[in-house]
VEXDREN-2710 file (C-alpha; in Angstrom, 1 decimal):
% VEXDREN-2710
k/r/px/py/pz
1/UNK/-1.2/26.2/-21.8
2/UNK/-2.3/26.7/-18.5
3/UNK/-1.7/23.3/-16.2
4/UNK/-5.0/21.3/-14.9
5/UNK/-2.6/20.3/-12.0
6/UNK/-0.6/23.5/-10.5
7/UNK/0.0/21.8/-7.3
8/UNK/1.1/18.4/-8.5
9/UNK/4.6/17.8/-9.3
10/UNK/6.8/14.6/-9.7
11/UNK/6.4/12.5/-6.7
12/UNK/8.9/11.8/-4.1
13/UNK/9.6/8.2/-4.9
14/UNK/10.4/9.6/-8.8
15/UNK/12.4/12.4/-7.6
16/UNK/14.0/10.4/-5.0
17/UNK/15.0/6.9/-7.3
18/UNK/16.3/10.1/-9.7
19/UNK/18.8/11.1/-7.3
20/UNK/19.9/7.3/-6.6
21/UNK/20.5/6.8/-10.0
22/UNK/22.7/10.1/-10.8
23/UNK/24.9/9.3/-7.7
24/UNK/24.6/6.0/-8.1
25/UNK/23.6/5.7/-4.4
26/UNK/21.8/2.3/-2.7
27/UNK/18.3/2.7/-3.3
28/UNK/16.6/1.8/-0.6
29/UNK/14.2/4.3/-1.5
30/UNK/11.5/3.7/-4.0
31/UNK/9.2/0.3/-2.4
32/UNK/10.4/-2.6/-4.7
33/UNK/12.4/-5.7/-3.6
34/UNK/15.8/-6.0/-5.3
35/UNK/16.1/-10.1/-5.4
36/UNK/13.9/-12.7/-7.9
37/UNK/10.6/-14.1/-7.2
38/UNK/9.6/-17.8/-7.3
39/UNK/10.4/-19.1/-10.3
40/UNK/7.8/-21.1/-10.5
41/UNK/5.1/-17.9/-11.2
42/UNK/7.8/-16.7/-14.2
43/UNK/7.2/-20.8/-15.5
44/UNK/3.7/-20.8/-15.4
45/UNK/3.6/-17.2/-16.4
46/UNK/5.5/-18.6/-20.1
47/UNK/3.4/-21.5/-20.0
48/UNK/-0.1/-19.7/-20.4
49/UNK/1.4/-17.3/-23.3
50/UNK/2.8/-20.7/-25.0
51/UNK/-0.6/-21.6/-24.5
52/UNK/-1.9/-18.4/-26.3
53/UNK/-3.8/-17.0/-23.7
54/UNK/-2.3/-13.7/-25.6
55/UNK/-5.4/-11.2/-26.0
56/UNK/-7.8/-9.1/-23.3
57/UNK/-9.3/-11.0/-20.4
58/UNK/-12.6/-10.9/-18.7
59/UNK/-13.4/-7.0/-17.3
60/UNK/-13.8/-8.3/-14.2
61/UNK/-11.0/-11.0/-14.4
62/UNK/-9.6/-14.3/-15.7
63/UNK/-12.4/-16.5/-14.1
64/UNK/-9.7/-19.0/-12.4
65/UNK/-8.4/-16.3/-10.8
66/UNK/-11.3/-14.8/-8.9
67/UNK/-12.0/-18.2/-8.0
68/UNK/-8.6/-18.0/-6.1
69/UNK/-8.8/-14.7/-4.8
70/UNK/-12.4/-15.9/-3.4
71/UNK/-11.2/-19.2/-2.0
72/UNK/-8.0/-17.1/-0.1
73/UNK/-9.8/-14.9/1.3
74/UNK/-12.3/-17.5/2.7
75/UNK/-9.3/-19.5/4.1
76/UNK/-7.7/-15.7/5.5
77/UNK/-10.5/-13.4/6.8
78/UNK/-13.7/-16.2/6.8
79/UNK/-15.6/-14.7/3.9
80/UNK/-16.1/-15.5/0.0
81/UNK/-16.3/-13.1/-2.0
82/UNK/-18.9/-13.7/-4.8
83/UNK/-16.7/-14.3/-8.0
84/UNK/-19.1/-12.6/-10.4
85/UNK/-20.2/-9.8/-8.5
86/UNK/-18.0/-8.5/-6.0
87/UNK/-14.6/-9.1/-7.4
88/UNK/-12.4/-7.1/-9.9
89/UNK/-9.0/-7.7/-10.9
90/UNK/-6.8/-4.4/-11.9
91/UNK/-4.0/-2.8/-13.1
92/UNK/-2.1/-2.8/-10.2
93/UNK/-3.7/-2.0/-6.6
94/UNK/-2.7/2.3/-7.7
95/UNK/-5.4/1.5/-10.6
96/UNK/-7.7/0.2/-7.7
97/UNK/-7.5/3.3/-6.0
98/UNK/-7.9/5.6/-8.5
99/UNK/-10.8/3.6/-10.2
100/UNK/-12.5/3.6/-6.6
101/UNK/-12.1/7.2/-5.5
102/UNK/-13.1/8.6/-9.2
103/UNK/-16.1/5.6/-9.1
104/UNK/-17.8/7.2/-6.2
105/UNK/-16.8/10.8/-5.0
106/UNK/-18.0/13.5/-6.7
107/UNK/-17.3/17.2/-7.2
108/UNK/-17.7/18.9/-3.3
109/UNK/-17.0/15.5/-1.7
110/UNK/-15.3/14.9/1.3
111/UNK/-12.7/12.3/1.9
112/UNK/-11.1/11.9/5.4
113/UNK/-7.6/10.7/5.0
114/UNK/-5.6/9.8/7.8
115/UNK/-1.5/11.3/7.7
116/UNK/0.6/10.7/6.8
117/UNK/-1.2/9.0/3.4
118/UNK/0.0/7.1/0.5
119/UNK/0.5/9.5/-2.1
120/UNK/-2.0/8.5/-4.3
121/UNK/-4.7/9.4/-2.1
122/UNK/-5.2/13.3/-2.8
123/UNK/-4.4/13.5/-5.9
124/UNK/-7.4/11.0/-7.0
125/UNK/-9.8/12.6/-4.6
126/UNK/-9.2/16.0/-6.2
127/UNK/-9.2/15.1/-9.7
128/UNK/-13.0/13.9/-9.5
129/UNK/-13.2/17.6/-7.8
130/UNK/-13.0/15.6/-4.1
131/UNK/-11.8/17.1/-1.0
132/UNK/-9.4/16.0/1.1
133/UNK/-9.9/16.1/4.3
134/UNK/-7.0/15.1/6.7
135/UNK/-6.4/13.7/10.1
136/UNK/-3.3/12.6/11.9
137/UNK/-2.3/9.9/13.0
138/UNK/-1.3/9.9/17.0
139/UNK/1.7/9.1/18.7
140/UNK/4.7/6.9/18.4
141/UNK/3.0/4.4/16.8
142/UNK/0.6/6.0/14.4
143/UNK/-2.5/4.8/15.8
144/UNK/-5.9/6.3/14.8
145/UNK/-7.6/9.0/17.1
146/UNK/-11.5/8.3/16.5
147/UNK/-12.3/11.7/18.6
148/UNK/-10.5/13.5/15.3
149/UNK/-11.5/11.7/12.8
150/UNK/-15.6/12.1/14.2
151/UNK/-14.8/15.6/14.7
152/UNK/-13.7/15.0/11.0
153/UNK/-17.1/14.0/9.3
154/UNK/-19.5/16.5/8.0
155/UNK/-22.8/16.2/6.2
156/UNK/-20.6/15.9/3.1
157/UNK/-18.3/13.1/3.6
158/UNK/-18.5/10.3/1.1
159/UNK/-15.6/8.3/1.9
160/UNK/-12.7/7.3/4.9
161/UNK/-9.6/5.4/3.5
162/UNK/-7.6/3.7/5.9
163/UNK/-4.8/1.7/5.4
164/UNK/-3.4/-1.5/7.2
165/UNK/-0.8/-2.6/7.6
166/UNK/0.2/0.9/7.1
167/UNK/2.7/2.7/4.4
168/UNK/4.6/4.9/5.5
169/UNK/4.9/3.5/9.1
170/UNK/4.4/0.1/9.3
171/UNK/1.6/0.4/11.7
172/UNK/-1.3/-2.3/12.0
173/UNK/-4.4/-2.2/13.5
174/UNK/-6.0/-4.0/16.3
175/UNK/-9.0/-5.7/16.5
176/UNK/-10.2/-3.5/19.2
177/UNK/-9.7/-0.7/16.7
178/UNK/-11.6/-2.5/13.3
179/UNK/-14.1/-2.5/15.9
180/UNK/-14.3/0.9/16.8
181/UNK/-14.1/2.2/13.4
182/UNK/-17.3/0.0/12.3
183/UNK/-19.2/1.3/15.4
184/UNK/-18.3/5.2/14.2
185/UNK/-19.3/4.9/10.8
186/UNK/-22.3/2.5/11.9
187/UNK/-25.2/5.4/12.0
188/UNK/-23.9/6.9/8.6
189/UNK/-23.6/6.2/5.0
190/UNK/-19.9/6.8/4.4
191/UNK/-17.9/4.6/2.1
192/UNK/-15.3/2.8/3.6
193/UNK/-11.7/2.2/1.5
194/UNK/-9.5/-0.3/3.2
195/UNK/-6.2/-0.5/1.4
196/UNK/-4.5/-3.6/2.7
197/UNK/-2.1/-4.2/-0.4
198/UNK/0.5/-5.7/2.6
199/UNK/-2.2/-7.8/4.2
200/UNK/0.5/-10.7/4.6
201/UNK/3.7/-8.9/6.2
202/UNK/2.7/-8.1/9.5
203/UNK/5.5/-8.8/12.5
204/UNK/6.2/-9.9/16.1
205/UNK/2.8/-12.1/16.1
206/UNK/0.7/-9.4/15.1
207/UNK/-2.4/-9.8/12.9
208/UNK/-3.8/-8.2/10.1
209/UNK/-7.4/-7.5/10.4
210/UNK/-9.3/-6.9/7.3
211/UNK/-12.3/-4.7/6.9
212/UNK/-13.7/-7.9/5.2
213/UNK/-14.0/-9.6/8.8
214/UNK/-16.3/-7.0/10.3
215/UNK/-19.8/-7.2/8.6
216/UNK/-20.7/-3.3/9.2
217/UNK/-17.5/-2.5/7.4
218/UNK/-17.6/-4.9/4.8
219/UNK/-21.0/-4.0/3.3
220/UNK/-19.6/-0.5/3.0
221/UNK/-16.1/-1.1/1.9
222/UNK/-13.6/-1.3/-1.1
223/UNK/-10.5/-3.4/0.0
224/UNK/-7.8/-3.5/-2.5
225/UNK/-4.8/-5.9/-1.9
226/UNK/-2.0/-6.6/-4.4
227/UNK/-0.4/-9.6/-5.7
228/UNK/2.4/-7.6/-7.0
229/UNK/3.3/-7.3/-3.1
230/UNK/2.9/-10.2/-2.0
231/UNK/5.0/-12.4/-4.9
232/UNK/7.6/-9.7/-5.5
233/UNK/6.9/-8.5/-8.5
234/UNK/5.4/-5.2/-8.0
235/UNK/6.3/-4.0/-11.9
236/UNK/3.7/-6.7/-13.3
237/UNK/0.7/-4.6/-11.6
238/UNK/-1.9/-6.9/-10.7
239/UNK/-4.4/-6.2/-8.0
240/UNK/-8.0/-6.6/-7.0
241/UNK/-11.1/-4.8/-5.5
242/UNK/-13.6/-6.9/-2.9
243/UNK/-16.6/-5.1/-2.1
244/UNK/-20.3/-5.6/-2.2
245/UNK/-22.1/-6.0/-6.1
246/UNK/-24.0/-2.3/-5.2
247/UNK/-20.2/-1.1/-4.8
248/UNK/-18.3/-3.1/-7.3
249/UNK/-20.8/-2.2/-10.1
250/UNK/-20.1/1.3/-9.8
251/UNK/-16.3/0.4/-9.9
252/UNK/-16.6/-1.6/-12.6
253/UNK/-18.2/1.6/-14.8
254/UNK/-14.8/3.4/-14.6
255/UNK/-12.4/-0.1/-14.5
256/UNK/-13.5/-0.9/-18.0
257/UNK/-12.8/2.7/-19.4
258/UNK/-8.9/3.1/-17.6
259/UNK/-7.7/-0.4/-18.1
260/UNK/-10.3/-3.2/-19.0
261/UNK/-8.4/-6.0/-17.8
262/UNK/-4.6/-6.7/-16.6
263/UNK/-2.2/-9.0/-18.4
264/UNK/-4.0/-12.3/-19.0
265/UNK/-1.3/-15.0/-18.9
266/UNK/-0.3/-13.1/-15.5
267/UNK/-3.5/-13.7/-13.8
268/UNK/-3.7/-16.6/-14.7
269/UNK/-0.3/-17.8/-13.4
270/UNK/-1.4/-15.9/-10.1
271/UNK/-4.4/-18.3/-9.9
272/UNK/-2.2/-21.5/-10.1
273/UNK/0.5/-20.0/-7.4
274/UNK/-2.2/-18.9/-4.8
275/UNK/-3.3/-21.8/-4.3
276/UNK/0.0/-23.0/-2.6
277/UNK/-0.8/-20.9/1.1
278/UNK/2.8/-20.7/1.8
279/UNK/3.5/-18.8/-0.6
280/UNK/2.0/-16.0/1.3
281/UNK/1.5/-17.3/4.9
282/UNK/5.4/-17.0/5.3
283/UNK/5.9/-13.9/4.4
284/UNK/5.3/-12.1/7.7
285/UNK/8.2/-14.7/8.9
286/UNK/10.5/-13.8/5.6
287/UNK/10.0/-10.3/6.0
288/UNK/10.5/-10.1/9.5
289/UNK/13.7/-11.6/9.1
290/UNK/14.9/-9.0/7.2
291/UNK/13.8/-6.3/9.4
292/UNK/15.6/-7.7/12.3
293/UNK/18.9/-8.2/10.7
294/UNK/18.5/-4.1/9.4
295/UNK/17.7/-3.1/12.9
296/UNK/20.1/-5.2/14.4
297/UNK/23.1/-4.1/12.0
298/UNK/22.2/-0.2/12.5
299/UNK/21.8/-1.1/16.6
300/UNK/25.2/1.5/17.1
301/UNK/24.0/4.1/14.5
302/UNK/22.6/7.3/15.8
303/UNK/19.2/6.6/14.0
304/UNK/16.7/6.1/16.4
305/UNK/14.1/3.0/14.8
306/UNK/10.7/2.1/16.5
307/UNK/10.4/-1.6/15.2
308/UNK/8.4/-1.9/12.3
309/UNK/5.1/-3.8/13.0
310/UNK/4.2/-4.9/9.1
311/UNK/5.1/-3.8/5.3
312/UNK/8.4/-3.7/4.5
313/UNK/9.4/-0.4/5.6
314/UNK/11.0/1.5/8.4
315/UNK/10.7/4.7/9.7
316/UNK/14.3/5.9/11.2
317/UNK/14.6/9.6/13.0
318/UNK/17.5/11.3/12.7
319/UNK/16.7/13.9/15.5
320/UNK/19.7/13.5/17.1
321/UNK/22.0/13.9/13.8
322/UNK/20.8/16.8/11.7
323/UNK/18.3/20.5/12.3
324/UNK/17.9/19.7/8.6
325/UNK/14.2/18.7/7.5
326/UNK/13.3/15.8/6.3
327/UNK/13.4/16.3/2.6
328/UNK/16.4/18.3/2.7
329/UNK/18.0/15.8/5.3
330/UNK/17.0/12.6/2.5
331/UNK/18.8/14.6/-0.2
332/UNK/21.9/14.9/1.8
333/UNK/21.8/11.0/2.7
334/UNK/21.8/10.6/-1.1
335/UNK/24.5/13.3/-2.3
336/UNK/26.7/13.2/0.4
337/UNK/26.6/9.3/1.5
338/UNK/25.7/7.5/-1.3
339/UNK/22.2/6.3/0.3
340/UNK/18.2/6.9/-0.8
341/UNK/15.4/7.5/1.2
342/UNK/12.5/8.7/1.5
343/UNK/11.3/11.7/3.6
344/UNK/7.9/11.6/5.4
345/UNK/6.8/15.2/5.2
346/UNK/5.5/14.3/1.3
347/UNK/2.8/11.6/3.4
348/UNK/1.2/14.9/4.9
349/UNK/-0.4/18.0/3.2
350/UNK/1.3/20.6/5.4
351/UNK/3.8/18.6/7.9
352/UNK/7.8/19.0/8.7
353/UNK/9.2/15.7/10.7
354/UNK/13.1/14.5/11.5
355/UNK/11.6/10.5/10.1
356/UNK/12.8/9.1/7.0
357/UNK/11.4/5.4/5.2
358/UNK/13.6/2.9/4.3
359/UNK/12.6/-0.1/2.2
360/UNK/14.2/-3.3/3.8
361/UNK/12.9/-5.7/0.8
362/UNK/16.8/-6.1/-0.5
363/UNK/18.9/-8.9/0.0
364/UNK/21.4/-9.1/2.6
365/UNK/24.4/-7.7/0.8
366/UNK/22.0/-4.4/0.4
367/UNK/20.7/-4.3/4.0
368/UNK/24.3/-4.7/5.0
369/UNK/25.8/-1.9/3.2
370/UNK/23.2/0.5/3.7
371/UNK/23.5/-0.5/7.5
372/UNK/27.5/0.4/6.8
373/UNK/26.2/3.7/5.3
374/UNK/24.1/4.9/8.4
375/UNK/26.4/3.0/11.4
376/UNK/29.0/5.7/10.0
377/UNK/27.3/8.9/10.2
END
């Protein structure tokens, strides 16, 4: 049979885990934290199937927990979301993407994506028969370059996805840039996907700044965050969609044919936990904890690291260490000293780099090895 996907293989975060396991190598790899989460969501989680809250939930939702998402985001970004009509819980904030891109874009399609981009990106734009359209990101730091990404739109772009604070990088937008962006796409009609799945790690008294803030962006805009993320437990696969009812209705079409709902007792426990705000107000100070005690360990290494400013990854160059590139480079780390990455070439459609991305959500003992690891290359 001839393939429907000839250009799509196993990702790197499959292929890359793979290799961690057969040499049994630190996998620091793959973006999932390696200690527990409150115990307190795993209680309540038990308490609501005790309860018998067993079977499908709402399309949309378990009601209690829109009515958290929408009080949150109130409290966070100064907007509530209506709970019938512009929220959608799914399966996982990779359902939320897909759902959205295949909701909207249609054969011929343009999407601007800005490299390197999550993964997931591409392959959803070109399986509604999407294309891909792709600007870099500039500099050091990632930022965006609006002169590209106007240069960029065409009579048939649908959609821009952006994505703050930013996987693969750890970048995070300014204010002064939200603002920017909403004055480009002001005179147009293109959709507007804001992934901000690590809204609550950003670092060094940095900000996140949601597209819900800005009212020309959020009129036009899907954000997707992910509770997963934010209470460490990124195998149960909750997330959500906010956008306006015009928007969510058309998401809502395709929602209730991939999934219908996510695990009921789940969401349920989710809307108890969120409304304790410290739950995910100190993450940024948790998380940035952990990326200073990496940094600081790996200080004498010959990795070069630009601090990360939000999500818990870091980029590292190796520039200094290896002509090898990237991917082959991240295969070596892994087969010859016992340590997984992840290359950032795979982020871009047709890029080489000397960067790979670790994941510093471990404990200490895993930071500390891993730091052991590169301090002796």
């Amino acid at each position: 049979m001839q393939t429907k996907f000839p250009a799509i293989g196993t990702t790197i975060f499959t292929e890359m885990s793979a290799l961690a396991v057969k040499h049994n190598a630190l996998n620091l790899a793959q973006g999932f934290p390696n200690f527990p989460c409150n115990e307190q969501l795993i209680e309540l989680t038990y308490l609501f199937m005790k309860k018998g809250f067993n079977q499908y939930a709402p399309m949309a939702g378990a009601l209690p927990l829109r009515e958290s998402i929408a009080a949150k985001t109130e409290k966070c970004y100064g907007y509530k979301p209506d709970i019938n009509d512009e929220i959608t819980i799914t399966c996982g904030a990779t359902e939320a993407v897909f759902s959205t891109i295949n909701a909207v874009v249609s054969a011929g399609d343009e999407v601007i994506i800005l490299e390197p981009a999550f993964d997931i990106y591409k392959p959803a734009i070109e399986l509604c028969g999407g294309v891909a359209v792709p600007v870099a990101l500039q500099g050091d730091f990632f930022e965006p370059d609006f002169e590209l990404i106007a240069k960029a739109i065409s009579s048939k772009t649908k959609m821009l996805i952006i994505n703050s604070p930013h996987n693969p990088t750890g970048a995070v937008w300014t204010n002064e840039q939200m603002l920017t962006l909403e004055k480009l796409l002001a005179p147009t009609n293109i959709l507007l996907l804001s992934d901000e799945v690590y809204e609550h790690i950003v670092f060094d008294g940095k900000r996140h700044y949601s597209a819900l803030e800005f009212e020309g962006l959020r009129k036009r805009s899907f954000v997707i965050s992910s509770l997963g993320k934010t209470y460490h437990v990124t195998g149960w696969r909750v997330g959500y969609v906010i956008a306006p009812a015009y928007l969510t209705t058309e998401l809502k079409k395709l929602h209730q044919y991939v999934t219908f709902s996510a695990h009921t007792a789940s969401q349920l426990a989710f809307a108890e936990i969120m409304k304790d705000e410290n739950q995910y107000l100190g993450l940024s100070d948790f998380f940035q904890e952990k990326r200073n005690h990496f940094l600081a360990k790996i200080e004498d290494s010959k990795f070069k690291a630009i601090p990360s400013q939000g999500t818990y990854f870091q980029l590292l160059s190796y520039q200094s260490l290896s002509d090898l590139n990237d991917k082959a480079y991240a295969i070596e780390l892994v087969e010859k000293h016992g340590l997984a990455t992840i290359p950032l070439s795979p982020f871009y459609q047709n890029s080489e780099s000397k960067l790979i991305r670790i994941c510093f959500a471990k404990d200490e003992q895993t930071l500390n090895a891993a730091a052991d690891i590169l301090c002796k290359i």
